[in-house]
N, C-alpha and C positions, 0 to 999 in steps of 0.2 A: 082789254086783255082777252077776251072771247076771243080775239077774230087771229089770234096767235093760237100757234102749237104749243104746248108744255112738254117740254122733258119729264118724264115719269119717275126718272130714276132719283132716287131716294138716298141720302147720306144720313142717316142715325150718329149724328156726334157727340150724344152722350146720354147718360142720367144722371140725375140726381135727385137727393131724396134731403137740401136743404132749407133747412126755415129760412133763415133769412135771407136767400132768391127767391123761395115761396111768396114772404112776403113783399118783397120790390114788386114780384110779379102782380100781388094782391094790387100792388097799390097802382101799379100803372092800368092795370084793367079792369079795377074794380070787382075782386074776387074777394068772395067772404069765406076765406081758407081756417078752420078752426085748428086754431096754433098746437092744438095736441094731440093732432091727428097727423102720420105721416106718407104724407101726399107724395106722387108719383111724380118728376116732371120732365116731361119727354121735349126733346128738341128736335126736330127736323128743317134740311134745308132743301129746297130746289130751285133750280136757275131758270130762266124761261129762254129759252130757242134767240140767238142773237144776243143775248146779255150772259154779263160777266160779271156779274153780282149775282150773291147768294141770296135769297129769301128765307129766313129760320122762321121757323113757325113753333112756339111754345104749345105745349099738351098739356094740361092736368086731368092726373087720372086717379080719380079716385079708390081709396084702398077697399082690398077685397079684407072679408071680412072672413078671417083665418079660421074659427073656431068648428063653423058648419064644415069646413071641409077635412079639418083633422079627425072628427067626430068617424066623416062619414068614410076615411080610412082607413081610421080604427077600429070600426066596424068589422071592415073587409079583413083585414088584417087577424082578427077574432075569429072572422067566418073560417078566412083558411088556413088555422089553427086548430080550430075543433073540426076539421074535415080531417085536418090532417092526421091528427090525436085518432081518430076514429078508423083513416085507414088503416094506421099501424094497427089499432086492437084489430080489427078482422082479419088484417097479412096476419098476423102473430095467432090468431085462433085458429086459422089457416095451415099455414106455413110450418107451425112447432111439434103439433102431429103428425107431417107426411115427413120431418127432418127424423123422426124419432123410425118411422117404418121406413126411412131411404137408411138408415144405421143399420137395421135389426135385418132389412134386405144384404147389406153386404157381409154381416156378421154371419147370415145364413149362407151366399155363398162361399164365405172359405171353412164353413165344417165345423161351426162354433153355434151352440146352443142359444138363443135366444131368449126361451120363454115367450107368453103367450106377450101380448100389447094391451095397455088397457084403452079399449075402444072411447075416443073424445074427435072434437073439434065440432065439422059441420055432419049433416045427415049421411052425406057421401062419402065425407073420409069415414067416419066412423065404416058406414059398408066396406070399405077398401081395406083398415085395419081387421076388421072381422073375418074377411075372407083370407087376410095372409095368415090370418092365426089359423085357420085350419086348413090352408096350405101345407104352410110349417110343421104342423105337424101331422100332416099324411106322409111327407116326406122324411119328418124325424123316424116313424114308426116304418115307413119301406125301409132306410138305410139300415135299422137296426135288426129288423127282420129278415136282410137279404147276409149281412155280416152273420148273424145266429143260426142262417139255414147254410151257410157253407162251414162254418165250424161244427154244428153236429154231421152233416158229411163225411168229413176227413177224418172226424171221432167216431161215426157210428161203423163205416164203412173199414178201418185201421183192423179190426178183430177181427169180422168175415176172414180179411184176406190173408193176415198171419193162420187163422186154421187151415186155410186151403194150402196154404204153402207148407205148413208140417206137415198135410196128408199125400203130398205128389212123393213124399218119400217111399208111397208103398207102390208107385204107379211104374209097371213094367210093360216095356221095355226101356232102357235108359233115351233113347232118341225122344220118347214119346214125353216122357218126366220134362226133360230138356226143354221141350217146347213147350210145354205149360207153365214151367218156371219163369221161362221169358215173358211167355204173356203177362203172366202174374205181375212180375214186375213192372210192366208196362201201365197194368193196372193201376198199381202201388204207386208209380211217378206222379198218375195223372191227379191221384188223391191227395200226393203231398203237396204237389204246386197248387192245389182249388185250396188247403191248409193253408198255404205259404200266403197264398193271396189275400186270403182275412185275415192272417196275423200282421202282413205288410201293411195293408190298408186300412185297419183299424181303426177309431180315432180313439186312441189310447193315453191322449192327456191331454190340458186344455193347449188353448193357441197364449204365444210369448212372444216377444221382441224377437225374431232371428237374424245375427250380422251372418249375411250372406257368404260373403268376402271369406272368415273366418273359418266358416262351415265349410268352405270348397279348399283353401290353404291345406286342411287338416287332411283330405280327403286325398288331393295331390299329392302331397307329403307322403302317404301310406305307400301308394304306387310309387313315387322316388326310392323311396327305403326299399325295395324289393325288386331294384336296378332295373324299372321299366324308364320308358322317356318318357318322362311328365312334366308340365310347367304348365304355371298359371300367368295371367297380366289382368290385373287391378286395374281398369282406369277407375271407379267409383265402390265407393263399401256402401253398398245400398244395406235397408233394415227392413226386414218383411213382419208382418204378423202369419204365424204359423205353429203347428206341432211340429218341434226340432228333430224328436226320430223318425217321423216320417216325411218332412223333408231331409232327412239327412239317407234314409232309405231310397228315396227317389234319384238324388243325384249320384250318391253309389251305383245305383245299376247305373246311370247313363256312363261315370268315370271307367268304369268296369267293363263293359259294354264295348268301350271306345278303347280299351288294352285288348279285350280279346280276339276282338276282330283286324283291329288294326295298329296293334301292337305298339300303341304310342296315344298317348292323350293332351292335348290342347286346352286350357278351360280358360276364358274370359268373360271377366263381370264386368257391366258398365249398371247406366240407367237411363232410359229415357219414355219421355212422356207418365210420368208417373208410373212408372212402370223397371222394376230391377231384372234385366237382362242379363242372361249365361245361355254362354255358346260353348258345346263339348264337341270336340272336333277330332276325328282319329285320321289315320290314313292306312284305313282298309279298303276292301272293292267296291264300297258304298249299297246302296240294295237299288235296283230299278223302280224308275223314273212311278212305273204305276201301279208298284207294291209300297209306296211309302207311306200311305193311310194306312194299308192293310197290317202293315209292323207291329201298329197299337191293338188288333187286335187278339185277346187270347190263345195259347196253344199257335200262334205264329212265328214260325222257325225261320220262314224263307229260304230254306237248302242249308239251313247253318248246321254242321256237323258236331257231333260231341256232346256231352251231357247239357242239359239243361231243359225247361220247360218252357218255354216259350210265351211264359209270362212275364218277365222283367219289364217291355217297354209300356205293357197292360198295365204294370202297376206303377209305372212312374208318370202314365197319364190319369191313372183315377188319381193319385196323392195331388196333381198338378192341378187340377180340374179343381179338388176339392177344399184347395187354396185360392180358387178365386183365379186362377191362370189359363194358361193354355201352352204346349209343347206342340212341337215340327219337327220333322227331319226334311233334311235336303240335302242333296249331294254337291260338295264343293267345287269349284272347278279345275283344279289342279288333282282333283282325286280325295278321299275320303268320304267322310260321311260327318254333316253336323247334327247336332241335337240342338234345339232353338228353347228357353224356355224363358216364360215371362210371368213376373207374380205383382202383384200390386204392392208399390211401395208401405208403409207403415206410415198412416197419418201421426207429424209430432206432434 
């Protein structure tokens, strides 16, 4: 059989795991197979090159010995259990302190008190919780200092000017009187709107659930009633966390805003990206292309004729800011002018 080729390939036709072929097999080959032990027995066949008879070839394979090997899985199995157990406690001594300063971080951007954090976890958060705490409040103590220095302003400043204004009654000649009264009041405006502006943007009570949707209905409505053209379209009634009068102060000027200049107001809410979206849309002469930052800032009229102080879009971007947002203007392309404002949904 040397001086021949064998076919290599291999037919597996079965197993079994029977005593009594076990024992046939014992007995044709003289195997001393212990009957209570269960034995392996492998069959194979190959043919040899020019024949057409099979060759089977019986295997006994003796049994693995199960106990060492469950042991030493269950081992492993233990190991990566108490690793595991182990990650989570450090994710979790980790993780539940910066979850607690990612909250009091967004609480503090929309205008809501916090309180200080009590410093925990590892050596680093702790520094990171300790420096937001006195963050938070260099910026609690700026806002409330910048709020208390324009109210005594427009208080301290309110008296000077009524005396100067009773005293032009003695000032002759009339042309001369005339033109100090004007100034005067020019004066008088510029102290009421720096007023206006800390009593607009105050934060005068805590933040609540506000339906958007509801808040702008009511505000539409006002301007319908007083035969301007106003309508609204709902695609979503999103829910903000915010101060209701002073989000409701803010989208007043923009509805207001959006009648006076262009004598007609558009409002629609949607939502997207986490995010509750209103668009106020007039069709007035819109403001050029590279005055449209400049709008939000204070005492900015842009050639607008007629009483007012040229704070309204100033105070509808601090209230918006201070809610965790941001507002835009851009001009439409059919003509008008939009107002774009976006506030962060209300996590349920």
């Amino acid at each position: 059989m040397t001086d021949r080729q064998i076919d290599l390939t291999k037919n597996t036709t079965g197993f079994a795991r029977d005593f009594p072929a076990l024992r046939a097999i014992q007995r044709q080959l003289a195997f001393d197979v212990p009957s209570r032990k269960r034995w392996t027995l492998g069959v194979y066949s190959v043919r040899l090159e020019g024949e057409s008879n099979w060759i089977n070839f019986y295997v006994l394979m003796a049994p693995e010995n199960f106990w060492p090997v469950l042991l030493a899985r269950s081992v492993d199995s233990l190991v990566g259990i108490g690793l595991m157990v182990v990650l989570a406690f450090l994710v979790g001594h980790v993780m539940a302190p910066l979850g607690k300063l990612t909250a009091n971080a967004e609480r503090l951007g929309r205008g809501e008190e916090t309180g200080a954090l009590e410093p925990e976890g590892s050596v680093d958060v702790r520094e990171v919780i300790l420096a937001f705490n006195r963050m938070e409040k260099r910026i609690v103590h700026s806002l409330s200092y910048q709020v208390a220095l324009l109210r005594s302003l427009g208080h301290d400043l309110t008296g000077p000017l009524q005396r100067l204004r009773d005293a032009t009654g003695d000032v002759a000649p009339a042309d001369t009187r005339e033109r100090i009264e004007k100034r005067l009041s020019a004066v008088d405006a510029i102290v009421q709107s720096v007023a206006s502006f800390a009593r607009e943007t105050r934060r005068d009570a805590d933040t609540s659930r506000v339906d958007i949707a509801s808040m702008l209905e009511a505000l539409v409505d006002e301007q319908a009633e007083t035969g301007y053209s106003a309508e609204i379209s709902i695609q979503a009634e999103p829910v903000v966390r915010g101060r209701y009068n002073a989000l409701t102060r803010a989208f007043r000027n923009l509805v207001e805003n959006a009648i006076k200049y262009g004598n007609a107001v558009r409002v629609s809410i949607a939502s997207e990206d986490g995010m509750a979206v209103v668009h106020v849309d007039d069709k007035g002469p819109g403001i050029a292309c590279e005055e449209l930052e400049a709008a939000f800032e204070p005492f900015q009229r842009l050639g607008a004729s007629g009483p007012g102080s040229g704070l309204g879009l100033s105070i509808v971007q601090t209230i918006i800011i201070d809610h965790g947002g941001r507002v835009e203007l851009l001009n439409l392309d059919g003509g008008g002018l939009r107002a774009s404002v976006r506030l962060p949904l209300e996590n349920r």
